[in-house]
N, C-alpha and C positions, 0 to 999 in steps of 0.2 A: 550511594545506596538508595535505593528507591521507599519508598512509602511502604511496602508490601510485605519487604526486608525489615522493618522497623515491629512491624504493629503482632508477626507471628511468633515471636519469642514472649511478646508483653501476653497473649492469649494464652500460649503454653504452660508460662508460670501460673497466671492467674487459676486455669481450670484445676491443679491440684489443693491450693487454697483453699477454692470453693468448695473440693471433696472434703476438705479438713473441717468446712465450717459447716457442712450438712451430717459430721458424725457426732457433734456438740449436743443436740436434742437427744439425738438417743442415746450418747454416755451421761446425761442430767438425768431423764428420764429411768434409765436399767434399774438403779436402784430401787427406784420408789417400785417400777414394777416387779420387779425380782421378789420383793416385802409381797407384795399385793399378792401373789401367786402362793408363797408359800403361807400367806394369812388365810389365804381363801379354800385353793384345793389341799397344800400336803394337811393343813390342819383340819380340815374337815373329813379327809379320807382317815386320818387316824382317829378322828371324834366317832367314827364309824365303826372301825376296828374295835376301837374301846366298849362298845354299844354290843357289840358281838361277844367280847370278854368277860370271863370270872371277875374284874378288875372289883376291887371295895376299894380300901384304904390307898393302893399303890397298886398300878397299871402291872395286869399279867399279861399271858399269853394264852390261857387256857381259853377256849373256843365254846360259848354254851349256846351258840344260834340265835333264835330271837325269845330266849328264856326272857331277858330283859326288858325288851317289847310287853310282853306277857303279864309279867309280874308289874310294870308300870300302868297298865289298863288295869289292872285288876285294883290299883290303890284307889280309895274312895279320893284321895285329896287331891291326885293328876285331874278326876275326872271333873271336881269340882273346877279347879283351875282353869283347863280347858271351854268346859264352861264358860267360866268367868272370859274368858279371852274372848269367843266369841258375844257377849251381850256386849262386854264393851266396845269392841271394835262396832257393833251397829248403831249402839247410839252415839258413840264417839263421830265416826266419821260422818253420819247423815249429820249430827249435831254442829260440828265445827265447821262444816260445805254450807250448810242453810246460814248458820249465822255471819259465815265470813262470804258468804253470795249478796247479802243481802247487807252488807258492811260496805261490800265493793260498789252495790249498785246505790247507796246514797250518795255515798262520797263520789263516785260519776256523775252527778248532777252540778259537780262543779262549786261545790259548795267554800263557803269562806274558810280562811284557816286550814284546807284542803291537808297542806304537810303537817300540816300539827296533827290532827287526826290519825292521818295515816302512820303518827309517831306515838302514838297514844295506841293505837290498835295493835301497832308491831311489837312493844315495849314485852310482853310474855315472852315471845321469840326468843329473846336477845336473856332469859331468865332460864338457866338450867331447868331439867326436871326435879332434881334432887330440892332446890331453895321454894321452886314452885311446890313441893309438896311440903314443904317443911312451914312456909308460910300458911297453906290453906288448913293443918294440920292446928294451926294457933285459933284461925277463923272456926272451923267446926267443933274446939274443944269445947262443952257445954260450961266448964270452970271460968274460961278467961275469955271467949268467942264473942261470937254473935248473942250466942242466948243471953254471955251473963249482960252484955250491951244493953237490948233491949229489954232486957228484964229491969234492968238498971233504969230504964226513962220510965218504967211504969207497969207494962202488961208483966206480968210475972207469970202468966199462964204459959208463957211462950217458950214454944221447945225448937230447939234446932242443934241436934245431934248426930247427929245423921252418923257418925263416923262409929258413936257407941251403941248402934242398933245391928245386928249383923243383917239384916234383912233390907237394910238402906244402904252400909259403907260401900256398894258396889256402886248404885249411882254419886256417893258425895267420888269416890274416884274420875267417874264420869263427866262431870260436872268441872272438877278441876283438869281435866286434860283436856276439856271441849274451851275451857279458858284460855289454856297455855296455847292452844294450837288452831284458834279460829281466826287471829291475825294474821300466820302464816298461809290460811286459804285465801286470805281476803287480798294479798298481795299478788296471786297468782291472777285470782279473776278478773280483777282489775288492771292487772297488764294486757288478760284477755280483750277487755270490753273497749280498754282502750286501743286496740289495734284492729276494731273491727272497720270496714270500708266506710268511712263518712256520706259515701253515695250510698250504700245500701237504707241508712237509715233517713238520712234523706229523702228518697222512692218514697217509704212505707208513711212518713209523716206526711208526703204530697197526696198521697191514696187515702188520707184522713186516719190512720190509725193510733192509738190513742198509746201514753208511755209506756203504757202496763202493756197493751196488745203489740209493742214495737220489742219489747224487752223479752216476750215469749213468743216470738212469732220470727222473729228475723234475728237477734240480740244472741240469746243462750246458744238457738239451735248454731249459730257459725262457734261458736267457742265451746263445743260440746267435745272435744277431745281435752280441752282443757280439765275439765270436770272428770275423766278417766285419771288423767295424771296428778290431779290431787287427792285422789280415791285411792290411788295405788301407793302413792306417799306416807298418807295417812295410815291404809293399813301394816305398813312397814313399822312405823311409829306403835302402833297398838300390840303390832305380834312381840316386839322388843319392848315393851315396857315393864321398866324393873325399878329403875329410883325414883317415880313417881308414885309408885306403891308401898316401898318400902321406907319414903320419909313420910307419905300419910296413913297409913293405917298398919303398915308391915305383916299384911296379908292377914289381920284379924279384922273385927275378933273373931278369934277360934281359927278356921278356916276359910272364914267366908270371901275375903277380899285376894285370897292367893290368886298367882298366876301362871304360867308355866315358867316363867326368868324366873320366877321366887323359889319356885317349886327346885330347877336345875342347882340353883346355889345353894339350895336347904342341903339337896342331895349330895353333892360334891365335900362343897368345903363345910356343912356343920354336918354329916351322917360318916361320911367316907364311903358315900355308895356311889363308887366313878362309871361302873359299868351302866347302873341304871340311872345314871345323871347324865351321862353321854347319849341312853336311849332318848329320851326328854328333851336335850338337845337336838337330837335328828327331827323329833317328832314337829318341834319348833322351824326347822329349815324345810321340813317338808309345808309347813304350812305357809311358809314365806315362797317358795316354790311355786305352789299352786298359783299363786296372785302373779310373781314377777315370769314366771315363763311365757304365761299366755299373751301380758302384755308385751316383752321384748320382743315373742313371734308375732302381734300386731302394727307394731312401731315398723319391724322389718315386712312387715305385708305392705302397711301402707308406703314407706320410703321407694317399695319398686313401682306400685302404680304410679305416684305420683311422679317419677322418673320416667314411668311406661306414654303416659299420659300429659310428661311434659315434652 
């Protein structure tokens, strides 16, 4: 029996094997994405439906158009809300970019103790929102906080309430989500800075430029996509923010600190107004919309040039 004879029986079985173990991925994977499809589209097209319906207490079928829409713009507390989403989302995000930019670029310098740091900075991360409001919630109570602290060593003049003034709780939220979420920019940037070309910075310090004019001149601008997609992460984080509102202030006082997540569960489950809790909800995905479509058509612009031009 020759060699030839031997080796194409061993190939023939082999190849249907190999079909059996290339169907493994995708029977592991089916399920997760079968879940994913009907989390994402059949429940959002019915969140729709619902938004178009009479629906209060328990989901009808009656059809009232965008009566829903309507009556949601017209509530003074959506509009507040909405509001409040966007102040937050701009000082939130400039807030936690600058301090976690500028977190990355000390700790760039190679400094002692380098992991420690960077395990000290990340340590909010790894802290729900819910514990992180519920902690700074202790910090800004003027009874047991900060205030009674220092009033406690001596300045008794000293006020730091921020949470019971309605005219402040929107920044003490601000302040605690710029807390929670400026370690996680500063881990991004930082893997930026460090994967920048060692010969580029190189060049610029033989050309005499100085750390500061190396670090805005050659540094940021190569890592400037990086700074998109912590922009667009961050605003995802702000448009869904619910249990960091609702363990520090729970959207008072009054109204002042509400937000559209607070606003949607008021509606729902303590009103029974599902029709116009569903609109609220859209109103929410259309504004998470706005941010993730234009980046996913840039991500795909850029993937072809860069295929066009590799």
């Amino acid at each position: 029996m020759s060699t030839r004879d031997l080796t194409v029986p061993v190939a023939a079985t082999a190849t249907p094997w190999r079909q059996r173990l290339g169907t493994i991925p995708i029977l592991v994977l089916a399920p997760s994405l079968a879940a994913s499809f009907i989390y994402v589209f059949v429940f959002t097209l019915w969140t729709l439906y619902l938004s178009l319906s009479s629906s209060s207490l328990m989901p009808t079928y009656g059809f009232v158009g965008l009566d829903n829409y309507a009556s949601l713009w017209a509530n003074r507390r959506w509009n507040i809300a909405y509001t409040n989403l966007f102040l937050f989302s701009g000082f939130y995000i400039v807030g936690s970019m600058a301090i976690g930019l500028l977190l990355a670029i000390l700790i760039d310098q190679r400094v002692r103790g380098e992991a420690v740091w960077r395990t000290i900075f990340l340590y909010p991360l790894a802290v729900s929102f819910i514990v992180t409001g519920t902690v700074w919630s202790w910090l800004y109570n003027p009874v047991d906080g900060i205030q009674a602290f220092v009033r406690g060593l001596g300045w008794t003049d000293f006020s730091f309430a921020l949470t019971a003034n309605r005219n402040t709780a929107i920044y003490a939220v601000i302040i605690t989500g710029i807390w929670q979420s400026s370690g996680f920019a500063m881990a991004l940037f930082l893997a930026g800075l460090r994967s920048v070309d060692p010969d580029l910075i190189k060049a610029a310090q033989i050309d005499g430029a100085s750390v500061s004019r190396t670090y805005r001149k050659v540094i940021l601008p190569t890592i400037a996509p990086i700074f998109l997609a912590v922009a667009v992460i961050q605003i995802q984080f702000a448009i869904k923010t619910f249990d960091l509102v609702a363990a520090l202030t729970r959207g008072g006082p009054g109204v002042s600190t509400t937000f559209p997540a607070i606003y949607v569960y008021d509606l729902m489950f303590q009103r029974g107004q599902i029709g116009e809790g569903a609109a609220a909800a859209m109103m929410m995905l259309a504004a998470l919309a706005v941010v993730l479509v234009p980046y996913s058509l840039w991500i795909v612009w850029r993937r072809r040039a860069e295929g066009r031009n590799g």
